[in-house]
Structure formats: C-alpha cells, structure tokens
C-alpha positions in Angstrom: -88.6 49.9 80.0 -90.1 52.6 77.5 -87.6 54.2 74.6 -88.8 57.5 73.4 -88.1 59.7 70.3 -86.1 62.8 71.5 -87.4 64.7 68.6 -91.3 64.3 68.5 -91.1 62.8 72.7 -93.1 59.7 71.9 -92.6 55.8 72.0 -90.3 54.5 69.8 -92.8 51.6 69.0 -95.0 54.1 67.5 -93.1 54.0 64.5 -90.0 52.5 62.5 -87.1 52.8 65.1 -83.6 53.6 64.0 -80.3 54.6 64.7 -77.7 57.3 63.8 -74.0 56.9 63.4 -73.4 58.5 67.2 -75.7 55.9 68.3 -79.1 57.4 69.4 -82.0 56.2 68.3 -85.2 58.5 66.8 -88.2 57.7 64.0 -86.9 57.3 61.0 -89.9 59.9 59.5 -88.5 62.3 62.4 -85.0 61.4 61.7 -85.5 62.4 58.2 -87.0 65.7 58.4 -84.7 66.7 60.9 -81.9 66.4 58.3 -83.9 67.9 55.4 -84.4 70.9 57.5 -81.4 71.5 58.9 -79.1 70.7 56.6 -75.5 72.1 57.1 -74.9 72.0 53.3 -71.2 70.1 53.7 -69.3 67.7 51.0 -71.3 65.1 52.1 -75.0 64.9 50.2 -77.6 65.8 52.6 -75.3 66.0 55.7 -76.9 67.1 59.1 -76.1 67.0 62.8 -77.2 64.8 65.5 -80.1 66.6 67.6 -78.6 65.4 71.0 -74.9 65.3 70.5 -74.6 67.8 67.2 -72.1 65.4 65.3 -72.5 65.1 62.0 -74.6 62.9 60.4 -76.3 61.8 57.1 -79.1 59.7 55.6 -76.3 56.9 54.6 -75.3 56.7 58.1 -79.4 55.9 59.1 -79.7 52.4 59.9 -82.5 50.1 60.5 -85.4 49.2 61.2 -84.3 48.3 64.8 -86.8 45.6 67.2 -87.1 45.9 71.2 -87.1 43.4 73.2 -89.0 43.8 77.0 -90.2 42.0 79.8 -93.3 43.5 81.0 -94.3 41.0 83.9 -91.4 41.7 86.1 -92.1 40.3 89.6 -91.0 43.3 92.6 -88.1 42.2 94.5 -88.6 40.7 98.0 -87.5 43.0 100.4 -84.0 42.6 101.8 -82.4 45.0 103.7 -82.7 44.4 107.3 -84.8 47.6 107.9 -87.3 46.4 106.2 -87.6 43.1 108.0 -87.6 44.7 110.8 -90.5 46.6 110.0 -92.2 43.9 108.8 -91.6 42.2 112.6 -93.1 45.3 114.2 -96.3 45.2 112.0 -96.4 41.8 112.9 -96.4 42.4 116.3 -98.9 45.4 116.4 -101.4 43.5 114.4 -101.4 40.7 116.9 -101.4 42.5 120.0 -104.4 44.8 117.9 -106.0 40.8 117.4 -105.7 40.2 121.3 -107.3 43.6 122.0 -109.8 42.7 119.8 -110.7 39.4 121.3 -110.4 40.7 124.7 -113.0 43.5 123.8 -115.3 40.7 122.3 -114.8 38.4 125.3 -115.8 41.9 127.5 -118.9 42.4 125.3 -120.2 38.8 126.1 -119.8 39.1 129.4 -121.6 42.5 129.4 -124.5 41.3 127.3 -124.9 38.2 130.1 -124.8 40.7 133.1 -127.6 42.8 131.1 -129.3 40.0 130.4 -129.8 38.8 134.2 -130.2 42.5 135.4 -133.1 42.9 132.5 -134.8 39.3 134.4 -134.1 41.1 137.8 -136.2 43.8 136.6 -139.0 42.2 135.5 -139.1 39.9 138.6 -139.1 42.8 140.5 -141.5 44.5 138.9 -143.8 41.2 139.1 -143.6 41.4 142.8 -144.2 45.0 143.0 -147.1 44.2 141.1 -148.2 41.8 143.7 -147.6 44.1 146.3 -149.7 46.8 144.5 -152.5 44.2 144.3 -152.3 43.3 147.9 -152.4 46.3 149.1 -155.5 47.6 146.9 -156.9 44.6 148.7 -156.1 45.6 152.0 -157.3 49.1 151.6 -160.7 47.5 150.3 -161.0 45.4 153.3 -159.9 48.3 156.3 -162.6 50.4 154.0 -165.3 47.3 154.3 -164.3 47.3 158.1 -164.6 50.9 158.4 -168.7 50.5 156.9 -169.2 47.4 159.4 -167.6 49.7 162.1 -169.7 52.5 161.4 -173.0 50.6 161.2 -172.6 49.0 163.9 -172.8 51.6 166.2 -176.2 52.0 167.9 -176.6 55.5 166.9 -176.1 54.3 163.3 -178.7 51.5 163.8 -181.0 53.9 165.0 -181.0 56.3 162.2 -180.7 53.5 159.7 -184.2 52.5 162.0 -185.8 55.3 161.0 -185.1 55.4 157.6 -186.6 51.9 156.8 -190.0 53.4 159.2 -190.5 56.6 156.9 -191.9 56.5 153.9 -191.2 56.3 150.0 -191.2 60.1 149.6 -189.5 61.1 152.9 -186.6 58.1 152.3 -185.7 59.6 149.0 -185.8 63.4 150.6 -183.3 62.3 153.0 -181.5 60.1 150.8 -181.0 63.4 148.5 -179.8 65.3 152.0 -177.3 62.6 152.5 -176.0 62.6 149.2 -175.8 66.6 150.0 -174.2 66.5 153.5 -171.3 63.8 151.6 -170.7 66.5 148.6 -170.1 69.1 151.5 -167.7 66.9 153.5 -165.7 66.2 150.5 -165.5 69.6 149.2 -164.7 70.5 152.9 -161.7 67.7 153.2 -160.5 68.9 150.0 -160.1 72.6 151.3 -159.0 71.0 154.6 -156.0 69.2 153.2 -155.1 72.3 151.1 -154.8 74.1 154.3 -152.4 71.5 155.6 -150.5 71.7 152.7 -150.5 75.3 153.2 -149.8 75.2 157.1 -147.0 73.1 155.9 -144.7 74.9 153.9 -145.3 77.6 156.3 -143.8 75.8 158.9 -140.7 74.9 156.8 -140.4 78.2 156.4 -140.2 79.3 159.8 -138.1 76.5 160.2 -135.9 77.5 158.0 -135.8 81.5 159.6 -135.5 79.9 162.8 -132.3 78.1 161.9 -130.7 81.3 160.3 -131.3 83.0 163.4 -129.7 80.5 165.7 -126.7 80.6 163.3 -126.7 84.5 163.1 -126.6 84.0 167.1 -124.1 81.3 167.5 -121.9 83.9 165.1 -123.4 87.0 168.3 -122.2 84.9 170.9 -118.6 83.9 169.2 -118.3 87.5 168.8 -119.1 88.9 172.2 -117.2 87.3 174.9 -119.2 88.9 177.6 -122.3 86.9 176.6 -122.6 85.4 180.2 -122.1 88.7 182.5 -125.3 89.1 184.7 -127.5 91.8 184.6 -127.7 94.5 187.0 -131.4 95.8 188.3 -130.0 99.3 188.9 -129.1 99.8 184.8 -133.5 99.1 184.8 -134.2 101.8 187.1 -131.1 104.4 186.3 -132.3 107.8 185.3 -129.5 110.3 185.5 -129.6 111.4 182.5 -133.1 112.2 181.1 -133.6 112.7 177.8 -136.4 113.0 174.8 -134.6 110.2 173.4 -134.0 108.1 176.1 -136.5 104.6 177.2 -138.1 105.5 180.4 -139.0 103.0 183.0 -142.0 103.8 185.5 -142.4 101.6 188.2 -145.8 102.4 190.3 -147.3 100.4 193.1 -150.2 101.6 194.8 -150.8 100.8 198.7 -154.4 101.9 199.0 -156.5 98.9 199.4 -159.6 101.1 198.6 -158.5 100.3 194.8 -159.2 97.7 192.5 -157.4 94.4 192.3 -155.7 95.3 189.0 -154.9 98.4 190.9 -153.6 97.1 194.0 -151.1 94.5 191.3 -147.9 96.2 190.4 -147.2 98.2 187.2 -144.9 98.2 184.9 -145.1 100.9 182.1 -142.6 101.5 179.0 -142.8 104.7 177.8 -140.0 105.7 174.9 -139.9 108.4 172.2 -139.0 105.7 170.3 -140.9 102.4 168.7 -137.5 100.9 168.9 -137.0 98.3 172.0 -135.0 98.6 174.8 -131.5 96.7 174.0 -129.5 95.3 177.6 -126.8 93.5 175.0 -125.2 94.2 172.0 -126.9 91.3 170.3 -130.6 92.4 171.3 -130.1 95.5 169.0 -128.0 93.8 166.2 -130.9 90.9 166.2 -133.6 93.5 166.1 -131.8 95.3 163.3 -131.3 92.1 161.1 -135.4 90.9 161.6 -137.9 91.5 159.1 -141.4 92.7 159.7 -143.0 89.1 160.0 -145.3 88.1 162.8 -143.0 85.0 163.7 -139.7 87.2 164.0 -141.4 89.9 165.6 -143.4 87.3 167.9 -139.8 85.2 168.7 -137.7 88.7 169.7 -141.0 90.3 171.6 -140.7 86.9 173.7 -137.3 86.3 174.5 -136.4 90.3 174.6 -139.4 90.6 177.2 -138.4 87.4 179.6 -134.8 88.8 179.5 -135.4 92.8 180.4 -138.7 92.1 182.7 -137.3 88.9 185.1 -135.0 91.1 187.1 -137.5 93.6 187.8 -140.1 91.3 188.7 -137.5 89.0 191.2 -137.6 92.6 192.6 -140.8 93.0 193.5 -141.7 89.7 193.9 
C-alpha cells in the first residue's frame, strides 16, 4: 500500500515522514512550510492548523521521523465464491469439447488427405491407360491407312496406270509425277471446302429444325384453341361465287372437251386468280400461320405444301 503527502501529493517515502498531533501524516519540509505560511498568530509560538482537519497545530506537536513497513509480494487470493467456480467448470468444459472438435477436425483431415491421395493415383492410372488407348488407336488408324494403299493398288486399274508409269520415261515420269502431286493439292483444297459446306449445310438444318419445332408448338397451341379443327370441308365453299368482289380469291375451273387440242389442253385446269398475293385461308389457323411466317424459303416452302394439298384435294376428288 502507497501513503501519500496531502500537501505536495507524492510518496511519503520520498522524504522524512511525520505526524501531526490530529494524527495525519505529511513531509516534514511540507509540514513546515505549511505552518510558516499560514500561521494563525495564537498564544502558542508558531501555531497553525491541520490542512485536512483544520485543528490546531504547532511545530512542538511535529513528531518523527516515522518508518513503513509493506509487503510488496502479496500472492492474489484463490478464487472462492461459488460463481467463480463455476465459471471456471464451464471454461473447462468448453475448452475440452473445443479439444474434441479439434481432434475430430484433424482425424477428418487425414482421412481427406488419404481419399485425395488414392483419387490423385486413380488419375494417373487413368490417364496411363488413356495414353495407351491413344497409342493404339494412332496405330490402328496407321494400319486401316496402310490397308487403304494396299487396297487401292491392288486394283487392276491402279496396276495398270502404275504400268505405264514405270514404261514412260525419265522426263515424262516426273511430268506426271508433278500432275499427280497437282491433282492431290486440288482434292485437298476441294475436301476442305467440301467439309465446310457440311458444316454449313449443318447448322442450317438445326435451324430449320429448330423453326420446324416452333411451328408444331404454335400449332398444337391452333388446334387447342379451335375446337372445330376436325370438321370436313365442303367442295361447294371452293366453287361459291355469290358474292363477287375486287377483293375476293376467285376460282376458275375450265375443262375443255375438244379432242382437237393438245394433251395439256385436254388435262383439267385449275387457275387462282386473286387481287391479292395473300393465300386463300379454309381455317382460321391457315391465316394465323401465314401471318406469323417469315419470308424464308423453308417456311414459305412448308405452308405452300400443306396449304396446297389441303385447298386442291377436294377439288381434284371432284374431277377425278
């Protein structure tokens, strides 16, 4: 414990301790000029008052030195209040079931390094035997190629022209070795563009795939829509003209008897004539299908078909 002087607030120890008749204690040099500056100018010689308590005081009533006495290693106090001990139990606790986590999490990381250990000597047996594969089948292409060669010069044509080759002459051999080499440059430049057309032929075909499928959902939607899909068509709508108009398709049906004519002539005819470039529509879904299509030859080439075999089969039943 540290004992201070009330009057100049430092350690006591820091100079010649003593105390007053009340009983604090100050440095006697402090003490001193305390009372030689306030001095109450009493009976008593040089009689003051206390700083802390204001009794009076005086220099006869000074005594000391005075000599502390301290304990500076004091041990802390074990904890005894129950609180505590319990506290100390939970810690406890937590930092062994932190330990088993820990030991857990260690025991999951071996087991993790072993499995990625045996998938890392999967991979490279794997890709050993790819490797093998690859090489076999560099070697198989090699040999269908060296076939392919015996193949091809084995056929008599092939023996005859190889014939004639060895029977010409220096000059000649290396003029039509030079046409050969010639002819292969064109056949690869020509397989080249070849397989570029494929490719091209390809994705075209995807394409139309792909409008061919939003059609046939656009006309499963048609059909959901219209429940008279399925009534059958009357010939007389074909040939009805009660009401003629600029704006109106017309339908001429001409057959000629004479057999003075041509064949062509003698066939009947059937001619369209509108004001229109529009078709003619016998459903609801022929004019909202010809509506949605674009200007492409496969959409224009599908409806022309099936708008065709549905508007001419009745009329040619007719006349058949």
């Amino acid at each position: 414990m540290t004992y201070i002087c009330t009057i100049c607030i430092s350690d006591l120890n820091s100079n010649v301790p003593v105390a007053v008749s009340c009983g604090h204690l100050f440095h006697r040099t402090c003490i001193e000029t305390w009372m030689s500056s306030h001095s109450t100018g009493g009976s008593r010689r040089n009689a003051s008052s206390c700083p802390l308590c204001k009794k009076s005081i005086s220099k006869k009533d000074i005594s000391g030195p005075l000599f502390f006495s301290t304990n500076e290693s004091v041990e802390p106090e074990p904890p005894t209040s129950v609180q505590d001990k319990l506290k100390i139990e939970e810690l406890e606790e937590s930092k062994k079931q932190l330990l088993n986590h820990l030991n857990e999490m260690a025991h999951s990381l071996v087991l993790t390094n072993e499995k990625l250990s045996q998938a890392q000597t999967e991979i490279r047996q794997q890709e050993t035997v790819k490797e093998k594969y690859q090489s076999t089948v560099r070697y198989l292409k090699q040999l269908k190629r060296v076939a392919d060669i015996d193949d091809y010069l084995s056929q008599p044509t092939t023996q005859a022209y190889l014939g004639t080759l060895s029977r010409l002459p220096r000059p000649e051999l290396v003029v039509a070795i030079g046409g050969l080499k010639a002819r292969c440059v064109q056949l690869a430049n020509e397989r080249d563009i070849a397989v570029k057309k494929v490719d091209r032929f390809k994705r075209k075909e995807e394409e139309l795939t792909e409008k061919v499928k939003a059609l046939s959902k656009k006309l499963a939607r048609l059909k959901a829509k219209n429940k008279n899909i399925n009534k059958p068509y009357d010939t007389s709508d074909l040939l009805r003209h009660d009401e003629p108009s600029t704006s109106r398709d017309v339908i001429v049906l001409d057959s000629d008897d004479n057999n003075g004519g041509t064949d062509d002539d003698n066939e009947n005819k059937l001619i369209i004539e509108s004001s229109s470039s529009r078709p003619m529509f016998s459903t609801p879904i022929d004019e909202e299908l010809y509506s949605s299509s674009d200007d492409s030859d496969g959409d224009n080439l599908l409806y022309t078909v099936a708008d065709n075999a549905r508007r001419y089969m009745p009329v040619i039943m007719l006349f058949s």
